[in-house]
C-alpha positions as CSV (number, residue, x, y, z in Angstrom):
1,X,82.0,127.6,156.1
2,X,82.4,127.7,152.4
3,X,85.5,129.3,150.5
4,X,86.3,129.4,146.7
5,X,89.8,128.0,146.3
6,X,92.1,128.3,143.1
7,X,95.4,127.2,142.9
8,X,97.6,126.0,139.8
9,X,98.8,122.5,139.7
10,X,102.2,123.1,141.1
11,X,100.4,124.6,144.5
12,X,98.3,121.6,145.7
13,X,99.7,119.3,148.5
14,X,99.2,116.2,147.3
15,X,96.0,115.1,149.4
16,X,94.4,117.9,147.1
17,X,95.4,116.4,144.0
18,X,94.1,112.9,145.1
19,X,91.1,114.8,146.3
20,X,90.6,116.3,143.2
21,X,91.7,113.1,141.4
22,X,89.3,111.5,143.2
23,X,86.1,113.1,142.8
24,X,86.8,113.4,139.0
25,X,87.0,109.6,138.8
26,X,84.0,109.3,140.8
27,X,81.8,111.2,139.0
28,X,83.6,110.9,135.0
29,X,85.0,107.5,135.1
30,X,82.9,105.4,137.7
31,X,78.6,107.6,138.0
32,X,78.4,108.0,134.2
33,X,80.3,104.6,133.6
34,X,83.0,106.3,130.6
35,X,86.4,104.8,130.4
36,X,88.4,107.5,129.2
37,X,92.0,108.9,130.5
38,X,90.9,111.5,133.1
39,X,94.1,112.2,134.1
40,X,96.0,113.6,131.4
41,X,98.9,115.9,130.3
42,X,96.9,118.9,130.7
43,X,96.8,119.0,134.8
44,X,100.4,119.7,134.6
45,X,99.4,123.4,133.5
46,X,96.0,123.8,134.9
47,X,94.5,125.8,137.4
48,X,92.3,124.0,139.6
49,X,89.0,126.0,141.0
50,X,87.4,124.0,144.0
51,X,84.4,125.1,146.4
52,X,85.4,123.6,149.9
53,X,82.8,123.5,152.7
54,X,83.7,122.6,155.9
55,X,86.9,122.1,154.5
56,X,85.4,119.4,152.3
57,X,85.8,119.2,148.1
58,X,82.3,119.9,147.0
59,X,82.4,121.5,143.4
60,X,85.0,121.7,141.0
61,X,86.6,122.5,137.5
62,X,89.8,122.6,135.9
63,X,90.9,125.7,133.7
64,X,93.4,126.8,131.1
65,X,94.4,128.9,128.3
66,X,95.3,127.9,125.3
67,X,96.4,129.7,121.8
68,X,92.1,129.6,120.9
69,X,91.2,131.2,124.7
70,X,90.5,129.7,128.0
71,X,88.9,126.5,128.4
72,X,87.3,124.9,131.7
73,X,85.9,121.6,132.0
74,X,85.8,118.5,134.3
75,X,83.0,120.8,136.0
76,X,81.6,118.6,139.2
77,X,79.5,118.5,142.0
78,X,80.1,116.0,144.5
79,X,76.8,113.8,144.4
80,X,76.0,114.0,148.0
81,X,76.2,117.8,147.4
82,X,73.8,118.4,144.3
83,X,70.9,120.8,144.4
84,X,72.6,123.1,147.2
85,X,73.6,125.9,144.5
86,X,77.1,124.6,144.9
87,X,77.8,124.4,141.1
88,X,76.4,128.1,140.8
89,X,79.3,129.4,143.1
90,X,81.7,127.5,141.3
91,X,80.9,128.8,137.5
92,X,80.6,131.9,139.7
93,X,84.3,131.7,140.7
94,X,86.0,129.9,137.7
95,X,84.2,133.3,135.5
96,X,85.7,135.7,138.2
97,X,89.0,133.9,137.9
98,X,89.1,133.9,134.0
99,X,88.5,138.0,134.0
100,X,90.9,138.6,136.9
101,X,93.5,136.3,135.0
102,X,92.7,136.4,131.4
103,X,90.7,139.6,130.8
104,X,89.5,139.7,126.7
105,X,89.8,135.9,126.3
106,X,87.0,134.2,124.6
107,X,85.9,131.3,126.9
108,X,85.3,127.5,125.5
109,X,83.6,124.6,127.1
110,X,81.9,121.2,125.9
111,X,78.8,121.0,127.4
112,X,76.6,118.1,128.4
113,X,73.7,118.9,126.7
114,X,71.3,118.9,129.5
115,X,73.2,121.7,131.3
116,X,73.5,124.5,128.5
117,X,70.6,126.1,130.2
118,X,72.7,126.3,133.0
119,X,75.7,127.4,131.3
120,X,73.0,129.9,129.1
121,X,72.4,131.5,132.4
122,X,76.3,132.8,132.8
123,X,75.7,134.1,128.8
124,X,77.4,131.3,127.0
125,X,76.2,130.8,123.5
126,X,76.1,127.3,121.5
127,X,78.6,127.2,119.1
128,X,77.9,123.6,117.4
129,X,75.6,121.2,117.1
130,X,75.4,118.2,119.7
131,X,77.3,115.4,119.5
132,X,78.6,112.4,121.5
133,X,81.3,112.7,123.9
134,X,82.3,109.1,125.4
135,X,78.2,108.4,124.9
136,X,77.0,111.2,126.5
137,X,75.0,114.5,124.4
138,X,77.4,117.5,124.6
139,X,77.7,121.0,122.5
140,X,80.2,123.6,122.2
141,X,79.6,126.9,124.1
142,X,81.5,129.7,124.2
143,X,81.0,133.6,125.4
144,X,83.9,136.4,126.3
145,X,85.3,136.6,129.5
């Protein structure tokens, strides 16, 4: 059974933030080998989108608003999970939380470079030109919520 979860910081027991923590590492810190602070200040304010089947973390992405608009990033999919359409129900649900939540607000991410077709796909627009993000291509995108 899979269900679209969002909750704010403050609402996760704390096996969901390790969870959450967890899979970030996984995939950020340890699969595309960046040492970086993953955990930072900004999951104190953040709501945190998940895609749970079977109970189980399979896609995330951590949103928040900011004086420019909303930003989401950390955007995951478990690799044991990939090519199941999981990370198509999650930028379904983290867009249908930002219009329930922040109607109006323009809508920032940093995209690795080989997914802006992906994030084309949900109308986002490049907004930069690439660059290197802890080694890895990335551009701007952005598109209104």
């Amino acid at each position: 059974m899979m269900e679209l979860n969002v909750k704010h910081t403050s609402e996760l027991t704390p096996v969901e933030l390790v969870e959450i923590f967890e899979a970030r590492t996984a995939v950020f810190v340890v699969e595309q080998a960046c040492a970086y602070q993953e955990v930072d200040r900004t999951d104190f304010d953040a709501l945190h989108v998940r895609v749970l089947n079977n109970h189980q973390l399979v896609a995330y992405a951590r949103l928040y608003l900011s004086q420019d608009g909303v930003h989401f990033g950390r955007v995951l999919v478990v690799s044991d999970e990939r090519g199941k359409g999981f990370g198509r129900t999650l930028l379904e649900g983290v867009l249908e939380t930002i219009q329930e939540r922040f109607p109006g607000q323009p809508v920032h991410i940093q995209a690795q470079l080989y997914l802006t077709p992906f994030y084309a796909s949900f109308g986002f627009e490049a907004v930069s030109d690439e660059y290197l993000e802890d080694g890895i291509p990335h551009v701007d995108m952005t598109k209104m919520s």
